[in-house]
C-alpha positions in Angstrom: -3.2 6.3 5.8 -3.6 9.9 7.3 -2.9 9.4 10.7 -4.3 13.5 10.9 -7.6 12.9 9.6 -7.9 9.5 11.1 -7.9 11.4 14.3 -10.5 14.0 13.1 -13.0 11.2 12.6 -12.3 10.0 16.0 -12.8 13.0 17.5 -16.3 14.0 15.8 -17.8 11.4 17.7 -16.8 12.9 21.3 -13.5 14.8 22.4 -10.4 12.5 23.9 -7.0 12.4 25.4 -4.3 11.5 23.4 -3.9 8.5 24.7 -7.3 7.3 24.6 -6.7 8.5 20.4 -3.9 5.9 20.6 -5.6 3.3 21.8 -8.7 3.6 20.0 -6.4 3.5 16.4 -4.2 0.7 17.7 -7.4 -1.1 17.9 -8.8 -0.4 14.9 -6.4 0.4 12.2 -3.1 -0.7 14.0 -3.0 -3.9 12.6 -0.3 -4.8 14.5 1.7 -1.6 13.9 0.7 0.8 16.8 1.2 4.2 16.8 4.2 5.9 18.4 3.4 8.5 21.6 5.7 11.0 20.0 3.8 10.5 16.9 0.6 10.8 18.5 1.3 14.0 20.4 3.3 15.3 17.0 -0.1 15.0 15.0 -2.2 16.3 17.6 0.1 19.2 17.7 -0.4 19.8 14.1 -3.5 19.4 14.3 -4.0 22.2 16.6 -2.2 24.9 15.4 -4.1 24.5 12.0 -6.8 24.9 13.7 -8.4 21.7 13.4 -8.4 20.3 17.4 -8.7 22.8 20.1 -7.7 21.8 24.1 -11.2 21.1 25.5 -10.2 20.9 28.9 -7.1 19.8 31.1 -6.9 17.3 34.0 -4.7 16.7 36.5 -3.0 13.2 36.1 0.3 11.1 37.5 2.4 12.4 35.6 2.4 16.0 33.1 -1.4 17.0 32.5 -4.0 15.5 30.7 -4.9 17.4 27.8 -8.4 16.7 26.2 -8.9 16.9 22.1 -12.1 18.7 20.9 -13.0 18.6 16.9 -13.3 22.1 15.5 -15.9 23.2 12.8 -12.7 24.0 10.3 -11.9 20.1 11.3 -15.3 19.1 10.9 -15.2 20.3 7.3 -11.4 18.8 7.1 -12.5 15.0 7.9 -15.8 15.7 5.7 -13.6 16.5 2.9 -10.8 13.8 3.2 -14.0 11.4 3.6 -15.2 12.5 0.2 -12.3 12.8 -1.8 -11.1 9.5 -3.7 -7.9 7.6 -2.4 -5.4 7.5 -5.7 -5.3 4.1 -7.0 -1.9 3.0 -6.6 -0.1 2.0 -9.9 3.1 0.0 -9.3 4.8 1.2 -12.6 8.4 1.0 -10.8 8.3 -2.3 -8.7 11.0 -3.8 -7.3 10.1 -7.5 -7.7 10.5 -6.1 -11.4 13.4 -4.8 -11.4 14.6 -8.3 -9.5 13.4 -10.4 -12.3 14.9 -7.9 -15.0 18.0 -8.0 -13.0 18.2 -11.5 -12.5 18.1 -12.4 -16.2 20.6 -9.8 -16.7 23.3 -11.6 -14.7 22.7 -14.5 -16.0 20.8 -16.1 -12.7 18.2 -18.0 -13.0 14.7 -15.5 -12.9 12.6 -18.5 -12.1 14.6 -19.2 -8.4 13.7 -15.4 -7.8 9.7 -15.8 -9.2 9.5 -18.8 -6.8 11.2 -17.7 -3.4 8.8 -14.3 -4.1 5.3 -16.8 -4.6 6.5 -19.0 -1.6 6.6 -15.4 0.6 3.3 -14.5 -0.8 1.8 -17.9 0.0 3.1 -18.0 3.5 1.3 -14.4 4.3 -1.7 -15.2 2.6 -2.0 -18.1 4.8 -1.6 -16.3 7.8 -4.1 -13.9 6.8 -6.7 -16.4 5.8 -6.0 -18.2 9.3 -6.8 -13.8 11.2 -9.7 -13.7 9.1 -11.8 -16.8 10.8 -10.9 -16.0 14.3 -11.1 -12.4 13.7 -14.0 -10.0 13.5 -15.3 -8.3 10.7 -13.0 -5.4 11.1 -9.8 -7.9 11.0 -12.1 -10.2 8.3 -12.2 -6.5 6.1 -8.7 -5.6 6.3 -7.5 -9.6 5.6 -9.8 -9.3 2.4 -8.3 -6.4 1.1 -4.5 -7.7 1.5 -5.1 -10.9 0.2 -7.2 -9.6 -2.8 -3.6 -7.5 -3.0 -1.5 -10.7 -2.9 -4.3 -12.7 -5.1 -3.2 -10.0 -7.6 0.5 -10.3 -7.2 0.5 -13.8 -7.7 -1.3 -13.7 -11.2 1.5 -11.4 -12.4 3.9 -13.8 -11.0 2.4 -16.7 -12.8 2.0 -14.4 -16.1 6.0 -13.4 -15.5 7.2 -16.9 -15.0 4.9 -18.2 -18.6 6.9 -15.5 -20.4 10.7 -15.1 -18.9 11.8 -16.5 -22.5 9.9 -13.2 -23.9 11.2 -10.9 -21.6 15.0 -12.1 -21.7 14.4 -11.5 -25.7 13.8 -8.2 -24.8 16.3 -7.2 -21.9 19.1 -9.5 -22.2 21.7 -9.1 -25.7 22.2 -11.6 -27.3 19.2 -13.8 -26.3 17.3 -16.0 -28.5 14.8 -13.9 -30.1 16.9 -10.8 -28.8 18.3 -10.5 -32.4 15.3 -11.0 -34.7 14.6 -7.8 -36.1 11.4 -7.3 -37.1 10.0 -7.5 -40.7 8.5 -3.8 -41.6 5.0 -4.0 -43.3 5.0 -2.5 -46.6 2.6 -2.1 -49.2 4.6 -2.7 -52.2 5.9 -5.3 -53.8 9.1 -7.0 -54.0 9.7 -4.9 -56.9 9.0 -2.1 -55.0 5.9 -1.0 -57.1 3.4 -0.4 -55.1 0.9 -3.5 -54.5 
């Protein structure tokens, strides 16, 4: 997520202190992984000399001043933008449970061990998300949805993995049953090699 543009959207509503910016993402995007202060005042930072925030006024607190965030028009156009544009789907060409299961059968462990302990983990975290989505709100039931559609996924291509392990040792492991069968070329001739 862009912390940067997250911000922006924040601000277009009404101008804020960085921690009250911090507080209001914790809340609603956090999920249980707040922001840093230093990251907070790094972003805003950025954000300011591109141009994007200006200082809309400073106030006098406990400790170092209070410095208030005001959207600019160029940040306006920023968040309007980022809103607009499509967020990559993410294709997981190089995955590392993959690479696991490919490694596994390579050293002669046993693929299935790995294909289990992985749909336990899964399991376990979609039942704690199921269990935050009835006591939360809709925000928390939202964000639940999505993961566990996520992990709903992951588990099909565990299920598809573990049905065909024989097929992919064949394929990645010498020497394997099936590993050695050379496939029979299609030709159309005959076996006198005139042409059918």
């Amino acid at each position: 997520m862009s912390i940067g543009q997250t911000f922006l959207g924040l601000l277009e509503s009404s101008p804020r202190h960085g921690y009250e910016l911090k507080r209001l993402y914790d809340e609603r995007f956090g999920q249980g992984r707040p922001l840093h202060y230093g990251q907070v005042y790094a972003t805003l930072a950025r954000l300011l000399k591109s141009g994007l925030v200006q200082v809309d006024g400073v106030e006098p607190g406990a400790g170092p001043e209070r410095k208030r965030y005001a959207i600019t028009a160029a940040g306006v156009t920023d968040v309007e933008r980022w809103l607009r544009e499509p967020e990559k789907p993410d294709v997981y060409l190089q995955n590392t449970l993959y690479a696991k299961v490919v490694l596994g059968l390579l050293t002669g462990r046993d693929a299935t061990d790995i294909l289990d302990v992985q749909r336990s983990a899964h399991l376990r975290v979609m039942r704690e998300l199921t269990r935050r989505k009835t006591s939360g709100d809709l925000a928390d039931q939202l964000i639940c949805d999505f993961a566990l559609f996520h992990l709903e996924a992951d588990l099909r291509w565990l299920e598809l993995t573990a049905a065909r392990l024989d097929q992919l040792a064949a394929t990645v492991v010498p020497g394997a049953p099936g590993a050695d069968a050379t496939p029979t070329p299609h030709h159309s001739e005959q076996h006198d090699g005139s042409p059918a």
